[in-house]
N, C-alpha and C positions, 0 to 999 in steps of 0.2 A: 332487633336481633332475637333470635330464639335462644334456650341453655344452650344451645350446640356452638353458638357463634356463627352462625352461616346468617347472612340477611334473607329475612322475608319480603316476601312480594309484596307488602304493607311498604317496611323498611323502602324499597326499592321507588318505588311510585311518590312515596313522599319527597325523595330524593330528586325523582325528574320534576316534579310541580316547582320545587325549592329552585332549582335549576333556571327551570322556564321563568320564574318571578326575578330573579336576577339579570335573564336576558334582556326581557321586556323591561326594566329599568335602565339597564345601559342603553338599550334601541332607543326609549322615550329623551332619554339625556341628548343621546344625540342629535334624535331630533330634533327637540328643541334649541339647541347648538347651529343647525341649520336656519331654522326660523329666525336668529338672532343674525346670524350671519346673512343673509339675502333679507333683512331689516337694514343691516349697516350697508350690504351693497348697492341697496336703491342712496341711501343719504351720500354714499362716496360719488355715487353717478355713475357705478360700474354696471347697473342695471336698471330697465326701468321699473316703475310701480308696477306694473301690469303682470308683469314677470314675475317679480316679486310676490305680489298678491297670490299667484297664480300656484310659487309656489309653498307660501305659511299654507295656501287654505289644503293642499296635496298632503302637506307634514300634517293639517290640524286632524285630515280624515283617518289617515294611517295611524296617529297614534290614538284616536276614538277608536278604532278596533282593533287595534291589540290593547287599550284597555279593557274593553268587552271582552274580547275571547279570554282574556288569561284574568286578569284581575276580578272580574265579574260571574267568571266561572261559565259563560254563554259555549265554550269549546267544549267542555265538558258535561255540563247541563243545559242541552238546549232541549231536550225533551220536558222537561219542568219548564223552562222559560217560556216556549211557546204557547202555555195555554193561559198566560198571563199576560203576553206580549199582545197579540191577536185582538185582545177583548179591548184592548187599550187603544188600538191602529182604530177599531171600529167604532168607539165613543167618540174619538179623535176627530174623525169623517164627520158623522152627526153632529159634534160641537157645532163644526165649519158651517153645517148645512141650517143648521139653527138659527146659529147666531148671523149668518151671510144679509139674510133682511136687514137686520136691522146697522149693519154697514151701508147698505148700497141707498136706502132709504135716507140716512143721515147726511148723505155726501151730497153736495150740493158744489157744483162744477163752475159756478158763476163768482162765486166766494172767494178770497183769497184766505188762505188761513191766515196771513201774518197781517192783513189789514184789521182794522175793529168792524164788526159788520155796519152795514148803511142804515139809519134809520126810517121807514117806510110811511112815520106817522104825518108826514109835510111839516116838522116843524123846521127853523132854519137859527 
């Protein structure tokens, strides 16, 4: 507030953020209130798993972005975010491309992972 008592455009904008962080807590609550409940509705047998799954993983997405946008500041500052985000996607990629050899080399399809491998020296 300024000496005169009238709110400032400071004042005013702080107000809507404070606002928005209240909302997006009570949204997150309830979603997750959802997720709990179509949890208990697959064990009551009121739905199946599929449905169920189908939809935690709907609530898990929605509430990953409104934590991004509001808590993370990504709605507000996404011009700063993206040139940190970007750099990140494309290390990301070349990880993959890097390391991808030495995945596909390793893997050996005749194998069981859960048996102990076969000895090849002929001893018995």
């Amino acid at each position: 507030m300024t000496e005169t008592g009238h709110p400032t455009t400071h004042d005013a904008a702080h107000d809507l953020r404070v606002k928005a962080y209240f909302t997006v807590f009570i949204a997150l609550s309830i979603f997750t209130l959802v997720s709990f409940i179509a949890n208990e509705a697959v064990r009551q047998g009121w739905i199946d798993l599929y449905t169920s799954v189908t939809i935690i993983i709907a609530v898990a997405v929605i509430k990953a972005i409104l934590v991004g946008l509001i808590f993370m500041h990504l709605n507000f500052d996404w011009g700063k975010v993206y040139f940190i985000i970007v750099p990140i996607f494309i290390l990301g990629v070349m990880m993959m491309m890097v390391l991808m050899p030495d995945t596909v080399i390793a893997w050996q399809p005749s194998q069981n992972p859960l048996e102990p491998p076969v000895s090849t020296t002929g001893t018995r």
